[in-house]
N, C-alpha and C positions, 0 to 999 in steps of 0.2 A: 667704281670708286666709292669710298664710304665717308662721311663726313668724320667731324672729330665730336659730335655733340652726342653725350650718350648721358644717359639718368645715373644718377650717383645710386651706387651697389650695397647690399648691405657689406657689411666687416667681415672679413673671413679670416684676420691673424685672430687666434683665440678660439676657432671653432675646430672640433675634428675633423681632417681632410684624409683620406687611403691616399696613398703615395702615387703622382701622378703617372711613376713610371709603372706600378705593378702591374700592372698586364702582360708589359713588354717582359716584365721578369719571369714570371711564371708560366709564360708560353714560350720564353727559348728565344723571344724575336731578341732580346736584349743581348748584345753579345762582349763579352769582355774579352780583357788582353790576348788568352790564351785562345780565343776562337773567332777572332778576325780572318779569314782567307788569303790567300796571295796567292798569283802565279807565282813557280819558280821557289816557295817557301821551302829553303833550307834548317836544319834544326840544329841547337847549339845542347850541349849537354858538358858539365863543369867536373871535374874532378879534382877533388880537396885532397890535403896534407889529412897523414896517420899519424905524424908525429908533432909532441907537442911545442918543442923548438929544435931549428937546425937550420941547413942548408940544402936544396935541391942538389944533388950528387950528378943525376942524369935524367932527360925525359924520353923514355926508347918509343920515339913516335913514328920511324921505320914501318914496323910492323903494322901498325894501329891503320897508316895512311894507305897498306896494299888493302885493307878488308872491305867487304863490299859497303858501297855508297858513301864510303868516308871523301869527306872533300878538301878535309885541312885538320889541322892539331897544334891549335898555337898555345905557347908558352912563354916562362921569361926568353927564349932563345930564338924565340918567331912573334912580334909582336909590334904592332903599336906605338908608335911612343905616347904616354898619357903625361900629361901637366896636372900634376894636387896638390903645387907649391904654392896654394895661393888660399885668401879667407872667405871664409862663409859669411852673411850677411847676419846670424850667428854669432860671428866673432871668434869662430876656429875653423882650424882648417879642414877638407873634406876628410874621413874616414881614408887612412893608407890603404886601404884594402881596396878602394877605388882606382887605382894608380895598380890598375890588374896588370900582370906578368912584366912587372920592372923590373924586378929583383928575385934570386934566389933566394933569398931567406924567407924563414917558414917561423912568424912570430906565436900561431899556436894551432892546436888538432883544426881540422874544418878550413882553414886558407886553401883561397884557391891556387891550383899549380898549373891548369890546363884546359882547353875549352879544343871539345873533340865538335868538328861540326859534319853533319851527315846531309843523307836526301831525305832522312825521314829519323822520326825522334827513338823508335825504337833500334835502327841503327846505329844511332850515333849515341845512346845507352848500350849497347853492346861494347864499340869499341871502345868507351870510357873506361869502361868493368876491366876491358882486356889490357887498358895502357900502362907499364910499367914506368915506377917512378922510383928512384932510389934516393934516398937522403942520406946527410952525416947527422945524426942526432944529437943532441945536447942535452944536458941535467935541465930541468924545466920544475917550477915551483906555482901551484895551483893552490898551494895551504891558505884557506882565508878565516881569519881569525878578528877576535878583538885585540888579541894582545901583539899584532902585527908592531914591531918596533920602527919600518919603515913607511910606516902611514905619514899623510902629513895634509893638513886644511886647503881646502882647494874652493875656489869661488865656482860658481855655476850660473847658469843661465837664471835661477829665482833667487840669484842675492848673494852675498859676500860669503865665504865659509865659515867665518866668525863675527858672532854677534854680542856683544856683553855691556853688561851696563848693575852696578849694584857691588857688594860682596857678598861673593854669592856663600861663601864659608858661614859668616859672620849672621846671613839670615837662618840659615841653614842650622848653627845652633842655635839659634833664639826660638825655633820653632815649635808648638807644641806635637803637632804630627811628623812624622818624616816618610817618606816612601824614596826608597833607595834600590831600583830594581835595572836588568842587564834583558833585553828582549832582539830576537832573533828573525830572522825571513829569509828564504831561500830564495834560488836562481830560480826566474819567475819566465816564463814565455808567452807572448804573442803572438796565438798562431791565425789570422784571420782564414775565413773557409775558403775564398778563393788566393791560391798559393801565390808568390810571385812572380810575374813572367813580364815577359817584353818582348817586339816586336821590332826589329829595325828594317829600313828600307831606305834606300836613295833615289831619290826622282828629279833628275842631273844631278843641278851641285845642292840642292837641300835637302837635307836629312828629316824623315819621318820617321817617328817611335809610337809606337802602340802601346801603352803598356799600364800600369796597374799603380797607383800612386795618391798620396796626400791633394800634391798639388802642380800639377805639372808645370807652370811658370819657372818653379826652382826647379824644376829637374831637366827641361831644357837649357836654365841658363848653365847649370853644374855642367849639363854635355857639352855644350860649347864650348866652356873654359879650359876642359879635361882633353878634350881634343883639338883645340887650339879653331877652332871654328866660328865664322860670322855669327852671331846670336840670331839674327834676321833668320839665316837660312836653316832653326832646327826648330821643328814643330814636333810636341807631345800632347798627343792625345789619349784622355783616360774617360771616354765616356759613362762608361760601369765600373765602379769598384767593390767590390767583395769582402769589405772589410781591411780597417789597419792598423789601428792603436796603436799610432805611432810608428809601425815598424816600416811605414811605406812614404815617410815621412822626406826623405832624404833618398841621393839617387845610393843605388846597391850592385853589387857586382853583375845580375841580371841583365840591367841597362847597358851596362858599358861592354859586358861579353856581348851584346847582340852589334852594338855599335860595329865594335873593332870588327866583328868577323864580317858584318854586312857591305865595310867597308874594304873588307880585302878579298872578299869574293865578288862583291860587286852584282846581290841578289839578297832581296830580305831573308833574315836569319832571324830565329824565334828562338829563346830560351824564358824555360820555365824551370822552377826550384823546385824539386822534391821535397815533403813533408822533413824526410830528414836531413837534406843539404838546410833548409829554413833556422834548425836549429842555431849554428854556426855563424850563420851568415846576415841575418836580417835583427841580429840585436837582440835583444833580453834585457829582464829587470835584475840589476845585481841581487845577491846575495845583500842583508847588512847586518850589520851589530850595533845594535842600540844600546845606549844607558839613560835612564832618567831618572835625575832627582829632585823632588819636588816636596817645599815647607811649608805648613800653613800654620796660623797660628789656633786658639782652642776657638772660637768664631769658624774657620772651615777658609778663613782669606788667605790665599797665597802669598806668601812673603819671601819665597825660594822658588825659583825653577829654572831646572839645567838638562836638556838636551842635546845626546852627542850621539853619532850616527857616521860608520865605517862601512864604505863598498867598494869593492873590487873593482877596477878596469884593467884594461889591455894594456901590454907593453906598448904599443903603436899610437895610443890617443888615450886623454883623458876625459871620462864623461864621471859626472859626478850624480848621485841618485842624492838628490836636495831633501832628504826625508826632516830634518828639521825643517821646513818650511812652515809646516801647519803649528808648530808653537810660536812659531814667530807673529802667528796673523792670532792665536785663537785666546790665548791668556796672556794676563801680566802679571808681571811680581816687582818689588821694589829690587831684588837683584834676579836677572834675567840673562840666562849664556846660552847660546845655542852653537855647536861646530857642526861641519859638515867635514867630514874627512875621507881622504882615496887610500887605495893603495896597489900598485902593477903588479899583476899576473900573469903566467903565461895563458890567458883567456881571450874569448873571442872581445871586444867593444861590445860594453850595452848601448843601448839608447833610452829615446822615448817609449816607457808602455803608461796604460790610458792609469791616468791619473799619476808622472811620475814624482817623484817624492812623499806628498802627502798618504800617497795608498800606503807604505810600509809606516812612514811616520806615525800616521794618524794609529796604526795600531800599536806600536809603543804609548804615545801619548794618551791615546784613550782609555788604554788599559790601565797606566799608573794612574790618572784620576779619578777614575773607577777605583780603585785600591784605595785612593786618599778618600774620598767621601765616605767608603766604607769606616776607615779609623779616625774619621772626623763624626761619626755617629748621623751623617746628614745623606738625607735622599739623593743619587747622582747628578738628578734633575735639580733640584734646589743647590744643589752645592755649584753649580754651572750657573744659576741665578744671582749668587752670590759672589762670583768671580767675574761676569760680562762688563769687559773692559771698553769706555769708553770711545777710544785710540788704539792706533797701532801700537801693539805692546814693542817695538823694535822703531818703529818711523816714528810714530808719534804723532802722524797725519789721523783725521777725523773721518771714519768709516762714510763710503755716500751712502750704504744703506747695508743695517746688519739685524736681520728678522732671527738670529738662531734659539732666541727664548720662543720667539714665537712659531719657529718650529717644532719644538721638545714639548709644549703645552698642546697645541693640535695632536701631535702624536703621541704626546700619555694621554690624552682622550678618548683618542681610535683603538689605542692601542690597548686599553685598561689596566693603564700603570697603576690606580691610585689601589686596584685591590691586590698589589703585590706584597707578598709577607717580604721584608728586607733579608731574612734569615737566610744563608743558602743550609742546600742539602736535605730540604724541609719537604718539599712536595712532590708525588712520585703519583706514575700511571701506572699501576705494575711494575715489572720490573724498571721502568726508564723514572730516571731521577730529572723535575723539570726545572728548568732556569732560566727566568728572562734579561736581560743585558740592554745596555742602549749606548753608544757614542756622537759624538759630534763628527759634522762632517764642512770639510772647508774647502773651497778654490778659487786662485785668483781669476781675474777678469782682466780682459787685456782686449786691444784691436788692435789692426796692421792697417796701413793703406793701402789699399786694393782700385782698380776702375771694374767698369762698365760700361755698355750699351745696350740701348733702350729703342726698338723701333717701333713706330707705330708702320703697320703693315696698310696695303690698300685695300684686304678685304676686312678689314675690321677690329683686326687682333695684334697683339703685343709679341715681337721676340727680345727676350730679355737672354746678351752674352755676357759669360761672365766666367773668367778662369778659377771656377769655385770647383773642390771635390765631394763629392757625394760618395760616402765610402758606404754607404750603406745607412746612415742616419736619417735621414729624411729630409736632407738639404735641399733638393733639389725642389720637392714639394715645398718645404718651406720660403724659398723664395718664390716660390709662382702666387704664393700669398700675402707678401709682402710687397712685389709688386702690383697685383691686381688691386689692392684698398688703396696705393698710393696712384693710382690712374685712375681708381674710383672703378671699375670696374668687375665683371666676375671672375671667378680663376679659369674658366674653360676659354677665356679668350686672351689670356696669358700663355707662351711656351718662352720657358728656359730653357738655355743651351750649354751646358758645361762642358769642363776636362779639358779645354784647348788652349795650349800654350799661346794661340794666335789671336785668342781674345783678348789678350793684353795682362800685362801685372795683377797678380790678384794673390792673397796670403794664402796658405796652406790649410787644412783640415786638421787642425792641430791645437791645443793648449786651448780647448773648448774656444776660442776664439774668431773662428769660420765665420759661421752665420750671422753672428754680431760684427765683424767687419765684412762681409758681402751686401751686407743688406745694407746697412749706409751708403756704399758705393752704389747699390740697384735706384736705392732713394732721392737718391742726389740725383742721378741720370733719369731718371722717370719728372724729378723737381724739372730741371734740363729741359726735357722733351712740351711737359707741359707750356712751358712757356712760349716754346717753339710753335703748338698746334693752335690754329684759328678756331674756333667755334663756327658752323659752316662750313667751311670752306675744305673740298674733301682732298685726301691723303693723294700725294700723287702714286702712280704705279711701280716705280722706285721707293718709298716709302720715308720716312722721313727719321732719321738716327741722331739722338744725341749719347754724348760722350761723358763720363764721369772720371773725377781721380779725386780721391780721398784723403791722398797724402797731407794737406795744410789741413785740414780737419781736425785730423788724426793727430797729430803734432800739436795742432791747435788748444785740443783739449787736454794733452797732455802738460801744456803749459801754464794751465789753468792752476787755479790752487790745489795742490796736490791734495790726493785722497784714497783711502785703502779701498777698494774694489775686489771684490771675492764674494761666490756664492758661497752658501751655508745652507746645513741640513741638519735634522737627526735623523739614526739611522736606531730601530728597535729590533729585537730578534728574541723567539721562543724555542731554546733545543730540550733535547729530550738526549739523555745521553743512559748507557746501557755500561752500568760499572763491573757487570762481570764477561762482557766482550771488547768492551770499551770502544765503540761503536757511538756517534753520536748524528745525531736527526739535527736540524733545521725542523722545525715545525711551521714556523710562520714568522715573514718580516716585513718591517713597514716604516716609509723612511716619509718623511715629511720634507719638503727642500725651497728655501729664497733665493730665486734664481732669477729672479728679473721679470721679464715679458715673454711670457709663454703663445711662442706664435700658432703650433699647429698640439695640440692636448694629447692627440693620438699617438704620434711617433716621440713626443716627449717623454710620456709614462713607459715606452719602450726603450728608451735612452736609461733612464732611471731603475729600471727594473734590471735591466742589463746589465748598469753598472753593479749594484746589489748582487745580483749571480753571480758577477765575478767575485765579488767579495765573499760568497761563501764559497764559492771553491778557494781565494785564497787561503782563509779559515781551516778550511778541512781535508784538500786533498792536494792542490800544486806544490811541487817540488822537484827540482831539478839538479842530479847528484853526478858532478865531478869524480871521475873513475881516477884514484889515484896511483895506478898504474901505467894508463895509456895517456892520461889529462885531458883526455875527451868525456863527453858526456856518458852516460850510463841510460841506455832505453833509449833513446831519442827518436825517439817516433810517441803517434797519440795512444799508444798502447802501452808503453811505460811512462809516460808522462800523463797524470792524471788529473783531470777537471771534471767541475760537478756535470753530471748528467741528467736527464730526465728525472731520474729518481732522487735524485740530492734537492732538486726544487722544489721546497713547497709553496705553501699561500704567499703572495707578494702581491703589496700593495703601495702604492707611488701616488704620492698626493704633495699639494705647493702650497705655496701662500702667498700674498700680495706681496710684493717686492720691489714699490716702483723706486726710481732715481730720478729727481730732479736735473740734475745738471747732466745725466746724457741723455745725449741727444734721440739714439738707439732705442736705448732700455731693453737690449736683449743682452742677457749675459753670459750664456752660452751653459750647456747642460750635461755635456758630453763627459767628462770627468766627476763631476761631482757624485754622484751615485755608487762612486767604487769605493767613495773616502767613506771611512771609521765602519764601512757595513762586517768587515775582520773582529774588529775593536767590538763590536756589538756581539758578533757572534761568540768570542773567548769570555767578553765579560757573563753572559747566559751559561756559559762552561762552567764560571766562579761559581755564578748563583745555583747550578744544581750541582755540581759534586764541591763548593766548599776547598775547591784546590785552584790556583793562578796558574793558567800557560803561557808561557812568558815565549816560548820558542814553534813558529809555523813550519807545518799545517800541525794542527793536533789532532794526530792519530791515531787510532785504536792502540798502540802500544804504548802511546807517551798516556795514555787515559791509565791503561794498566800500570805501566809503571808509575804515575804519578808527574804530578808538576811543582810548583811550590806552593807548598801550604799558606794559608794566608793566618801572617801577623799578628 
């Protein structure tokens, strides 16, 4: 046995740590959803709707069921019965598309119709290919526009769909500048590298899931509900995740095909999503249509700003893309309107992707103020100096801490803004005409209630449980260093244990909000445990566990005096753009970010850096084109759906700044979104400054180069 009395460790939140788990990763020992084992492992493989609305006519599963190793073929006509009648903790109800094979109806291309399950996966992809489905087809309407007539305000999960305060007309003439501009973003995807899959199995009467997820607490409780089952008796385990931006966030037809069939064969069944079944199925960033107008007077002060912002959802559920959000938090104006507006298609449900609302928003927004500084004769940077709003320009509530000037100052430092000529179209390498850009970048800050437990073991060491997901971020390492300073000891005598539903309540990997609510809850139970342990007197061989819940905490300080909470960044960028191929470079970018308490510097700068890459692929190459023939996608695979690559990345650099907050308790604010906001907005505005022309609609392509964008004012 070991006593409890050990010398106080130096600090390790703040220092760079390699990921506890890498070794396991890179040698194979580490194994995700899709490569767990089982005896007896049956395979599910899903077959989606061709058409974009109708009704299932016939499912001829005769045939399918004599082919070899087929074991079953279930459908709306052989199924389950699922329950989706019920709310999310959210505050809507789950995705219809979970509520698998209820109904004939086929609300758009990619639903599913059928789930072929075999002895083995390339069997039962055989007989999927070979299953004959017949539908009645229907007139189906995928046109998404601005001037859709049946759009209408919709509230979302970050705020009301209408915000107003001011007339907004009324400043709007009195202004000396005006910028009056319409900006565009395409259907965006999510594709993380390991695909979706899940594993079901029954061991009596309790249900185990393997599978690949945000946060498995919600996703066993969603299977319980959906299958009318004891909560106690379903455990989900997601030890490794591969990536999810959201799209792994909520449970997905994967889950529940494995469920249903494991449950009517009565032998685990595996299904995993193909690259292109993924399309359809596990969500997307809408499509939107923005307008911004915005009035300052001859000073560069805003006295007008109106953001409006239109996205497509499903017939079957509304999800709204909050892309005003980031005007609501970033500037003020004495008249100030923000809408969020939907409108139903026959399209698959978006969802959550990493950074949702503010990624499209912020490049509308960044770009029109980019535009106004220009015809206000004042430097971007200064013009952002001269507008940094006290308060919530919408709440009204007192920022707990907002460094964004003193991120734009560090980074025209680094970045050597101040020897920038403001002129565009002025400085060339050769043939490439060069242009640098800069945006703001904004996210709010939130926690959930989450537990934990904390053991002290008897040979010396710490196991810390905790229903947290590690999608690849470097959660897992980051709490094995937030608990080893708060036990005072080193990280090699810390092990965390994630992904299990069985650890008890714990909030999702989501809305950058994870780590800054797990780690209160680890804090708390380590606080807990301390109290617990004698100095002396040694551990017994059962080991000694305390317990944490967070919930009155968490509430607790929400009922404090309210306060805006949100990270902030600037985001810079150098392209080089080629006006007779129309071809444009990335050269180099560099975002400066106030994010709170940076626990591990290593996997942070990779959060950050990450975010940024995706922003110049949104910039330059994602887009995703609705086939207005069939209302399915066009290319759906990674070969016509394009993202930056090795060669799109250049120099990237990812740097912070102090950002404490007194009144949390935490002071972690989480990092995971912020690096994707305004790095778009940066790149289009470097577009401005070397060819002298505004792109107002993503990606900007080598043809919108050639053909041109709007001339600036």
């Amino acid at each position: 046995m070991t006593t409890t009395t050990a010398a106080p460790a130096a600090r390790s939140v703040g220092t760079a740590h390699v990921r506890v788990e890498g070794r396991d990763k890179v040698t194979g020992a580490a194994r995700y959803a899709g490569e767990v084992p089982f005896a007896e492992l049956a395979h599910g493989w899903l077959v989606l709707s061709t058409v974009a609305r109708g009704r299932i006519r016939s499912v001829e599963a005769g045939p399918v069921r004599d082919m070899p190793g087929v074991l079953d073929v279930l459908h709306h006509g052989h199924a389950l019965p699922v329950d989706a009648d019920w709310v999310l903790p959210m505050g809507t109800k789950p995705d219809p598309i979970v509520a698998l094979f209820q109904s004939d109806q086929v609300p758009y291309v990619g639903w599913p119709v059928a789930l072929v399950v075999a002895e083995t996966s390339e069997q039962a992809r055989e007989a999927a290919e070979a299953l004959v489905v017949r539908y009645d087809a229907e007139p189906f309407d995928i046109a998404f526009s601005a001037e859709r007539p049946d759009a209408y305000p919709a509230p979302s999960y970050g705020g009301p769909g209408v915000t107003e305060k001011g007339d907004l007309e009324a400043e709007l003439a009195a202004s000396a500048f005006v910028v009056d501009a319409e900006y565009t973003t395409p259907q965006e995807h999510h594709h993380p590298m390991e695909p979706h899959a899940a594993t079901a199995r029954w061991d009596g009467d309790r249900l185990e899931v393997f599978d690949s997820n945000q946060g498995s607490t919600g996703i066993a409780d969603t299977l319980a509900k959906l299958f009318s089952l004891d909560p106690a008796a379903v455990q989900v385990r997601a030890e490794h995740v591969g990536g999810g931006f959201g799209s792994k966030g909520e449970v997905r037809v994967q889950q529940v095909a494995a469920v249903m069939a494991a449950t009517l064969l009565r032998r685990p069944v595996r299904v995993v999503l193909t690259r292109r079944q993924m399309f359809p199925l596990v969500g997307y960033r809408s499509a939107t249509a923005q307008r911004v107008r915005l009035g300052a007077d001859q000073d560069g002060r805003l006295r007008a700003l109106e953001h409006r912002s239109l996205n497509m959802t499903s017939t079957v559920r509304v999800f709204v893309e909050p892309s005003t959000a980031v005007s609501r938090v970033m500037y003020d104006a004495p008249a100030h309107h923000t809408v969020n507006e939907v409108v139903h298609l026959d399209v698959p449900t978006p969802t959550f992707v990493r950074a949702p609302g503010e990624a499209p928003g912020s490049f509308a927004l960044e770009s029109a103020i980019d535009e106004l500084a220009v015809k206000c004769g004042i430097d971007p940077i200064e013009w952002r100096v001269r507008n940094e709003p006290e308060r919530g320009p919408v709440s009204g509530n007192p920022f707990s801490s907002r460094n964004v000037i003193a991120c734009f100052r560090d980074g025209a430092r680094r970045f050597g803004w101040a020897e920038r000529d403001p002129r565009p179209g002025v400085r060339r390498d050769g043939r490439w005409l060069l242009g640098t850009g800069t945006a703001a970048a904004t996210y709010h800050v939130a926690a959930a209630p989450s537990t934990a437990s904390v053991t002290a073991e008897a040979d010396g060491t710490f196991s810390v449980r905790i229903a947290a997901a590690d999608i690849g971020t470097g959660a897992r390492t980051a709490l094995t260093l937030i608990a080893a300073d708060a036990l005072e000891v080193t990280p090699d005598r810390v092990r965390v244990h994630v992904g299990d539903s069985g650890f008890g309540p714990a909030v999702l990997a989501g809305g950058s909000m994870g780590t800054r609510s797990w780690a209160w809850a680890v804090r708390a139970a380590v606080d807990e445990l301390r109290e617990r342990l004698v100095p002396g007197v040694p551990v017994p061989p059962e080991g000694i566990t305390a317990r944490s819940d967070t919930t009155a905490a968490v509430l607790g300080l929400a009922r404090q005096a309210p306060r805006e909470r949100h990270t902030f960044g600037a985001q810079f960028a150098e392209v080089a753009v080629d006006p007779a191929s129309g071809e444009v470079r990335v050269r180099r970018m560099l975002g400066v970010f106030a994010a709170g308490r940076i626990v591990n510097p290593l996997t942070a700068r990779s959060q950050f850096v990450g975010g940024m890459i995706w922003g110049i692929s949104m910039a330059l190459h994602e887009e995703a084109t609705l086939d207005g023939a069939t209302g399915g996608l066009v290319g759906a695979d990674l070969a016509g759906y394009h993202i930056a690559a090795h060669a799109d990345v250049p120099h990237i650099e990812a740097y912070w700044v102090d950002d404490p907050d007194p009144d949390d308790p935490v002071g972690i604010k989480g990092i995971g979104e912020v690096g994707n906001v305004g790095a778009a907005a940066a790149v289009a505005n470097a577009v401005w400054h070397a060819t002298g022309v505004r792109h107002r609609d993503l990606p900007i392509r080598p043809d919108r180069i050639l053909t041109g964008g709007a001339p600036d004012a």
